[in-house]
C-alpha positions as CSV (number, residue, x, y, z in Angstrom):
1,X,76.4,24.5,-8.1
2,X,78.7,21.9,-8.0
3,X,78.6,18.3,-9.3
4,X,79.4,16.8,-5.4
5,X,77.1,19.5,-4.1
6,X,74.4,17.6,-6.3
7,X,74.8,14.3,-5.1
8,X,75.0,15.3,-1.6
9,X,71.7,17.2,-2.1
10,X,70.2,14.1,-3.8
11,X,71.3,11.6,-1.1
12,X,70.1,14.2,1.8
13,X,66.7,13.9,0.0
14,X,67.2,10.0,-0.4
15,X,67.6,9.6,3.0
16,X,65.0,12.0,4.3
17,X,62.6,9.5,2.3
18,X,63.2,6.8,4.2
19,X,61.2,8.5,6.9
20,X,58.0,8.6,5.4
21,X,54.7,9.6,7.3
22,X,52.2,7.6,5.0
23,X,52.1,4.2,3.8
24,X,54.7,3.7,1.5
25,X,56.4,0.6,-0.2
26,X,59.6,-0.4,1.1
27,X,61.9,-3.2,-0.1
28,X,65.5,-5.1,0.3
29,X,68.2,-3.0,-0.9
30,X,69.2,-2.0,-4.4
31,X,72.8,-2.7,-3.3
32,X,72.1,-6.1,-1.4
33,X,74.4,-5.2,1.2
34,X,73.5,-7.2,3.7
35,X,72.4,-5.5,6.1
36,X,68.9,-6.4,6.3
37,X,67.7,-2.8,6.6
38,X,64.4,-2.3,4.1
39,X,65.1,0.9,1.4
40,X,61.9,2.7,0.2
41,X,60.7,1.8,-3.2
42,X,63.9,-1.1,-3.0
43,X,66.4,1.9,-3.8
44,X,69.3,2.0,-1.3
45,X,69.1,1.2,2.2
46,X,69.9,4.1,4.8
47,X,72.7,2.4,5.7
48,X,74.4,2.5,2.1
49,X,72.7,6.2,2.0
50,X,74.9,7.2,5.0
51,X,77.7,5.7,3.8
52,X,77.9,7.6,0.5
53,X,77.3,11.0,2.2
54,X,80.2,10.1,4.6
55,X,82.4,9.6,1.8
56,X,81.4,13.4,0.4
57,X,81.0,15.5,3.8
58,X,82.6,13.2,6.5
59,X,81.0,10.8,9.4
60,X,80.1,12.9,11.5
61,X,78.7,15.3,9.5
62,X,76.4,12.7,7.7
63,X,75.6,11.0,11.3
64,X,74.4,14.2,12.8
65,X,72.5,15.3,9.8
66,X,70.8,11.3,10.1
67,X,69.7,12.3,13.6
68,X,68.7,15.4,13.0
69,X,66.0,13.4,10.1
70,X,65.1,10.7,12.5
71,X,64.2,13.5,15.0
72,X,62.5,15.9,12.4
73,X,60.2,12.4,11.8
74,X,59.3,11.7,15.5
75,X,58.2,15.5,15.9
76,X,56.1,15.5,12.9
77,X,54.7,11.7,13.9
78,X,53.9,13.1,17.3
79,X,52.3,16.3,15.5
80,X,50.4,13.7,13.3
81,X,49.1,12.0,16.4
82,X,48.2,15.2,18.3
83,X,46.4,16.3,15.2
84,X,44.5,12.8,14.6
85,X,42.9,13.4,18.3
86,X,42.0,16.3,17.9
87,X,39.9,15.6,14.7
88,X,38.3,12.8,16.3
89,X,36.9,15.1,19.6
């Protein structure tokens, strides 16, 4: 496996995080970008995520594989929901 193959994995997985389904701690930026976007745990913002996976695969690859998270997280949240009715019935 390659070197950029690994960091692209690892920012994939860095981004994914910042979709959490539980509580989690989230904080400014590691990178103070400016931005104002909140990073979990106060590690890199998805912004500054984005951008570094843009730099390895290209824009649109890295925007399309954003939305394809942010849409992965509002079908599980909904599944989350369905499933807390259900348990309260």
């Amino acid at each position: 496996m390659s070197d950029n193959f690994q960091k692209v994995e690892h920012l994939c997985y860095q981004i994914k995080r910042q979709y959490p389904l539980w509580p989690s701690t989230f904080g400014q930026c590691s990178r103070e970008c400016g931005r104002g976007k909140m990073a979990r745990g106060s590690g890199l913002c998805e912004d500054c995520l984005v951008d570094e996976l843009s730099s390895l695969v290209g824009e649109r690859l890295s925007k399309e594989y954003l939305n394809t998270i942010k849409y992965e997280f509002e079908l599980l949240s909904h599944f989350k929901e369905i499933m807390d009715d259900s348990s309260q019935s």
